[in-house]
N, C-alpha and C positions, 0 to 999 in steps of 0.2 A: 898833195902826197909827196913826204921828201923819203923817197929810196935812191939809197947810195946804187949807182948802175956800175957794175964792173966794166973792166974793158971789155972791147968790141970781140976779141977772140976769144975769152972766157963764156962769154955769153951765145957764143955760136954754135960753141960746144956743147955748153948746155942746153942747148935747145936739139942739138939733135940729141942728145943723150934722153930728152922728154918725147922725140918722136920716136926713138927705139922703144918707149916703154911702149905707146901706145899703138904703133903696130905688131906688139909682139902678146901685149896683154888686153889689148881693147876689141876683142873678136868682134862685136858689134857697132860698136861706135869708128871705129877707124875706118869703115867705106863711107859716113859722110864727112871725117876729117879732111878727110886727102880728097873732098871735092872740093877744099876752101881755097883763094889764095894763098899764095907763102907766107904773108906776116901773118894774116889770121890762125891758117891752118897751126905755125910757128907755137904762137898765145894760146887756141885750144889744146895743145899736147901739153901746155906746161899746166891749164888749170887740169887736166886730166891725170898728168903724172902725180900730182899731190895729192888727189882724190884716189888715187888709184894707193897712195903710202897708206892713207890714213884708210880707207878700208883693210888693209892685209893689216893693218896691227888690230881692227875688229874681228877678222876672221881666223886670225892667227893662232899657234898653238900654245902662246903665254899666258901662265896663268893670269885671272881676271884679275888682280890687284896690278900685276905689270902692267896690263893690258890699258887701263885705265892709268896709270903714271905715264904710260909712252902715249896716252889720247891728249894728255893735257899737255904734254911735252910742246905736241902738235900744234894746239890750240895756242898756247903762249910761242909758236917760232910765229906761225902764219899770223898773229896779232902783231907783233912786233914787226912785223913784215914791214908794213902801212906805218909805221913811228921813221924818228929822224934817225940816220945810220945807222939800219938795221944791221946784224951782225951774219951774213949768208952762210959764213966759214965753207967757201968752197963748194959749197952745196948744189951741185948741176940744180935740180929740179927749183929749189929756194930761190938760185941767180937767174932762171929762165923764167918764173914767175913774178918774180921781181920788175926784169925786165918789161913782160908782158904788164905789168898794173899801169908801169910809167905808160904803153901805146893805147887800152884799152880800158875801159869806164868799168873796172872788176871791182864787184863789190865784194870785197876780200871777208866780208862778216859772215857773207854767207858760207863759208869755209867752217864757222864756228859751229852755225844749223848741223849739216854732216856732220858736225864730233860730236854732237848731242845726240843725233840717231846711232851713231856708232856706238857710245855709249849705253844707249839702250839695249843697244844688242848684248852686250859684255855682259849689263847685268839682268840679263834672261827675260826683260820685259815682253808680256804678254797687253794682246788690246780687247778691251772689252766689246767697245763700239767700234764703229765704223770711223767716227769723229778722232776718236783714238788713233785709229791705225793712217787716217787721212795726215794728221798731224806726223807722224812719224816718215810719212813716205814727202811731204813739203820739207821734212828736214834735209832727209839723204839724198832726196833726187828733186826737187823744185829747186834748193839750193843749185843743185850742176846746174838746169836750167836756165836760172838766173845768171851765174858766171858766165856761159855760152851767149847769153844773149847779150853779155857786155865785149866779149870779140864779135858777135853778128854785127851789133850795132844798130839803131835803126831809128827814124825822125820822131817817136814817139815811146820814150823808155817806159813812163807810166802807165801807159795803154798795152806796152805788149809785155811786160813783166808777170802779170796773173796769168796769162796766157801761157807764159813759158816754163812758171811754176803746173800749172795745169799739165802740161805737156810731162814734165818729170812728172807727176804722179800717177798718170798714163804708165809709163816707163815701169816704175818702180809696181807699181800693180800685177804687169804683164811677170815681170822679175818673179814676183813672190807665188802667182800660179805658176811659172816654168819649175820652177826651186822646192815646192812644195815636200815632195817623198826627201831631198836633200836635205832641206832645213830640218826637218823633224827630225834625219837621224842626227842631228847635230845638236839638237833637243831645242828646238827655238821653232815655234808656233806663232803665224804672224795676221793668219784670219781670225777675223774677230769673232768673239765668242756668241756674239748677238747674234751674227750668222751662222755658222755652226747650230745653235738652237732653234732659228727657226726650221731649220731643214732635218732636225734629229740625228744631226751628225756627231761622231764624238773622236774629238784629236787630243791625247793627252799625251805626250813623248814620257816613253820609259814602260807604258802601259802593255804595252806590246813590243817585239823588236821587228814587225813589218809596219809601213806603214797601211792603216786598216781601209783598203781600196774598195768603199761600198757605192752603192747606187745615192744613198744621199751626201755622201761626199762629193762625187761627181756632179749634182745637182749643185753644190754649194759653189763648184771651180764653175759651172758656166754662170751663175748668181754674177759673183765677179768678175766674170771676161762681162759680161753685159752692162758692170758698171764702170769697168772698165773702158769700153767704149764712150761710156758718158765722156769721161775723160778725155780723150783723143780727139771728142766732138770739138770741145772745146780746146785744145790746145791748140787745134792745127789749123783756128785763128789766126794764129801767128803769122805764116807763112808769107800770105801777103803784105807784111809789116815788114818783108826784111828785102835786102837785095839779091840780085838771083842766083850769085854763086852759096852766100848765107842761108837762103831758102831751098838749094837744093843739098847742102850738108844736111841740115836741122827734118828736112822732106826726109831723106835716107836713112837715117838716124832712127825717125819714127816710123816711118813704112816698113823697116825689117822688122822693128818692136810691134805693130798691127798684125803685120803679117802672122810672125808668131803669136799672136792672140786666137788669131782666127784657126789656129790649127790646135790649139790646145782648146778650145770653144768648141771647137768639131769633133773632138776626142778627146773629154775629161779623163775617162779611162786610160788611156796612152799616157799621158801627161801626170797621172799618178803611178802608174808603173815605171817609167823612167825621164828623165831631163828631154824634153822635145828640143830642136833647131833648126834653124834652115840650116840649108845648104850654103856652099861659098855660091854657085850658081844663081839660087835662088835671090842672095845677098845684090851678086853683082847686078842683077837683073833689076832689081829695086833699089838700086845706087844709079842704073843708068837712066829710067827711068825720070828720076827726081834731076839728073843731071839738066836731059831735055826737058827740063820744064813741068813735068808731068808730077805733080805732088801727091801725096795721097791721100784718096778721100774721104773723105769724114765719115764717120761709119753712123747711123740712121740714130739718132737720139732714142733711147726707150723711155719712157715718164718716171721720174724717178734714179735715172742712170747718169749718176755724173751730179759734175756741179751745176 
């Protein structure tokens, strides 16, 4: 990979200017960032800050046509990234990842995945199936996965990459039941219609202006914390694939994303009437945790649940 690396104080700069993003925007992920070491911790805020650009121009308030010319804008800076004297122009977050591709094995494509789910989003895509919406959450969050696991690092990339895609789609799952009463008033429906039918639920945005909080909707949100779990079963495979400061980021990371599963699982109800979270408390305590060693545990496979 031939990137042009600025100098040594442009790039330092930009790097904390990617750790400001990330501990000021990344309410969840930044209590396992900052249990990595410095180079590492350094390379995750810069793939996070970019991740973090190219979401806000999906959730943003520009019309869909801009919205899509600033996605591809995107896609062509971070392709060019990876070519021979990319052009950063100044760019903190571009020169901090830049940086980070020359220390770490980032598979910078996957950056493209995320602008395809972003995309989706722009243009109001709904999922019929499960297979559907599976593929769209491997876009937007197996893709981070994967980038993460190219700062973790570990003796066997092949072996724990489906794993780590696994793990983001845990994530991105958990996301979409917290988000649910949100995304609808934003008009964007992200359980699949196959489920929704079987349970007799009906989500149609515009149809009503509450979101319609019945007993088979809530049946639908524990449907998917239950496959949900599948997910986690499987992702948190990982773990022992990685080294232990690696393991207890990537632990922390997903044990605060469990944890809020298992409270929205315990209270569909709650979870449609407004946004669940931990606590900073609850956060720290599942950062410390993963610190000592203590990862978290897989949650009981249901038949069916997960990949």
């Amino acid at each position: 990979m031939d990137i042009r690396v600025p100098a040594p104080i442009e790039v330092r700069s930009a790097y904390q200017h990617c750790e400001q993003i990330t501990r000021t925007q990344a309410r969840n992920f930044s209590y396992g960032i900052r249990l990595l070491p410095a180079v590492k911790r350094r390379g995750l805020s810069a793939v996070y800050a970019f991740a973090r650009r190219v979401d806000d121009i999906g959730d943003g308030s520009l019309p869909a046509a801009e919205k899509l010319a600033a996605l591809a804008e995107a896609r062509a800076t971070v392709t060019a990234l990876a070519g021979p004297a990319a052009d950063l122009s100044g760019d903190p977050v571009l020169v901090a990842l830049a940086d980070a591709a020359t220390r770490f094995a980032l598979p910078l494509g996957a950056f493209g995945e995320l602008i395809d789910g972003c995309e989706a989003d722009v243009r109001g895509t709904t999922y019929a199936t499960f297979g559907d919406l599976e593929h769209y959450c491997r876009c937007v969050a197996g893709s981070i996965g994967r980038l993460s696991l190219g700062v973790f690092g570990c003796q066997d990339p092949a072996a724990a990459a489906p794993l780590a895609d696994a793990l983001g789609v845990a994530l991105q799952l958990t996301n979409i039941l917290r988000d649910i009463r949100e995304d609808y008033g934003t008009g964007r429906v992200y359980l699949p219609a196959e489920d929704l039918d079987r349970f007799g639920a009906v989500l149609v945005p515009g149809s009503q202006p509450e979101l319609p909080a019945d007993a088979a909707l809530e049946d639908v949100v524990r449907f998917e914390a239950e496959r949900a779990r599948g997910w986690y079963a499987t992702g948190l495979r990982l773990m022992p694939m990685l080294d232990r400061r690696s393991a207890a980021s990537a632990g922390a990371m997903a044990g605060i994303y469990l944890r809020l599963l298992e409270h929205i699982s315990a209270s569909p109800a709650a979870a449609l009437r407004h946004r669940l979270s931990l606590s900073t408390a609850e956060k720290a305590m599942v950062a410390a945790r993963s610190l000592s060693g203590l990862t978290p545990a897989a949650p009981v496979r249901q038949p069916g649940a997960g990949p």
